[in-house]
C-alpha positions as a Markdown table, in Angstrom:
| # | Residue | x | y | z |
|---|---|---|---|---|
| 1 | Unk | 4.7 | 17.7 | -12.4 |
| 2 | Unk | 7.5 | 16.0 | -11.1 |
| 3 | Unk | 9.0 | 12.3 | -10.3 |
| 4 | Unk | 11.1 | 12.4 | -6.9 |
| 5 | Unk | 12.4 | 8.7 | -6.4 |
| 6 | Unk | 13.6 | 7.8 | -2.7 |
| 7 | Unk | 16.1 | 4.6 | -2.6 |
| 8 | Unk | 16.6 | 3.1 | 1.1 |
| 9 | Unk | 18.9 | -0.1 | 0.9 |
| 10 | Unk | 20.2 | -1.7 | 3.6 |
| 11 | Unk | 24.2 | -2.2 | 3.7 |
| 12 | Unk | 26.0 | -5.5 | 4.7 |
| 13 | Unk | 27.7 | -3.3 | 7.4 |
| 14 | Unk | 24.3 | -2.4 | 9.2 |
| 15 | Unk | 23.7 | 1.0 | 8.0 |
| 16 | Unk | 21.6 | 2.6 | 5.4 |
| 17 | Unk | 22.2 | 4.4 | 2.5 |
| 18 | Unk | 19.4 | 6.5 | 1.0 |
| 19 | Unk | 19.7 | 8.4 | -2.2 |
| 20 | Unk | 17.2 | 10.3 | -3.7 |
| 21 | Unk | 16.6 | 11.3 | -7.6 |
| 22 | Unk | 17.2 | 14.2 | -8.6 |
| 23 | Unk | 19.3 | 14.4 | -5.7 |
| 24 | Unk | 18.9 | 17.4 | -2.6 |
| 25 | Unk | 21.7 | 19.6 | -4.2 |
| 26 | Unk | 19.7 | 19.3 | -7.9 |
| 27 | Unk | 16.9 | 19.9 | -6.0 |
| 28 | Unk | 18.2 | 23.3 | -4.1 |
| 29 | Unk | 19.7 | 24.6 | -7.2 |
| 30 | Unk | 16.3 | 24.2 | -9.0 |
| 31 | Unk | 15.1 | 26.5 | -6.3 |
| 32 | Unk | 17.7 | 29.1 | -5.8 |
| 33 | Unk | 17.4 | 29.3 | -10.1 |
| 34 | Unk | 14.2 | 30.5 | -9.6 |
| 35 | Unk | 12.0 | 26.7 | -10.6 |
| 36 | Unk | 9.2 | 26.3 | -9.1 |
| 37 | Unk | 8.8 | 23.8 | -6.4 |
| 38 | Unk | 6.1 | 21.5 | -7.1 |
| 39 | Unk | 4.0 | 19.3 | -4.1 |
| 40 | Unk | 6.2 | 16.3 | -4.5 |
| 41 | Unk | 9.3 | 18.6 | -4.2 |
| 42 | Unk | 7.7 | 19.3 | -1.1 |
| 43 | Unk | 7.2 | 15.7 | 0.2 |
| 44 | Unk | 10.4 | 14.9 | -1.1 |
| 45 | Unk | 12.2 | 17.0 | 0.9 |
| 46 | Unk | 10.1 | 16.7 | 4.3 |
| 47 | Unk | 11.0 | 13.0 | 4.1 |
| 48 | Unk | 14.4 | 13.3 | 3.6 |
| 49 | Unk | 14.8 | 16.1 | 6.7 |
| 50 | Unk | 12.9 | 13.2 | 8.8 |
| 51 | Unk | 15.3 | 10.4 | 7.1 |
| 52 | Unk | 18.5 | 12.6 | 8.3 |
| 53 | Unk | 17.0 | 13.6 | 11.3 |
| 54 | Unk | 16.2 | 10.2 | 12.5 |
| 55 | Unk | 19.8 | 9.0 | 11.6 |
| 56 | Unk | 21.6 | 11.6 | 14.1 |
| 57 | Unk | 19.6 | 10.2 | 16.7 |
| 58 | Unk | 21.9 | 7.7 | 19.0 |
| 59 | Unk | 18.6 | 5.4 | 20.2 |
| 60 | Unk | 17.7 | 1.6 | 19.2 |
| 61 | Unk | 16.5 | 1.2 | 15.5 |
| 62 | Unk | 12.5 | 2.1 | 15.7 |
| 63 | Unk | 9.7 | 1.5 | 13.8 |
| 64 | Unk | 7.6 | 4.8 | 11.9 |
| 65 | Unk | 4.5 | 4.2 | 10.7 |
| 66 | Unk | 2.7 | 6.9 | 8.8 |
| 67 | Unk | -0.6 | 8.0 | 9.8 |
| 68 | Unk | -2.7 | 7.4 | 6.8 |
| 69 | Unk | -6.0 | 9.8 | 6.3 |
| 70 | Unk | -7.0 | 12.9 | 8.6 |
């Protein structure tokens, strides 16, 4: 099992910094050193593509909302 935490915090400056615990390089060299990945690994690391993804993007500051259920 495994305990990925995800910290947004908003900056005076305007911008956001997000961290995430274990960070994505601990998390990469888990994998390359043969650990498995676990579901929340998984998650972890779909959400922080979208989070980087969604930064690089030169638009107005918009809203996600999950869908929640099938």
């Amino acid at each position: 099992m495994a305990k990925i935490v995800i910290t947004i915090e908003d900056l005076p400056n305007g911008k956001v910094k997000t961290s995430c615990d274990p960070n994505f390089d601990t998390m990469i060299r888990m994998h390359i050193s043969g650990t498995p990945f676990t579901a929340a690994h998984g998650y972890a690391l779909a959400a922080l593509n979208k989070i980087v993804e969604e930064s690089k993007k030169n638009c107005p500051t918009r809203i996600l909302i999950p869908r929640v259920g099938k």
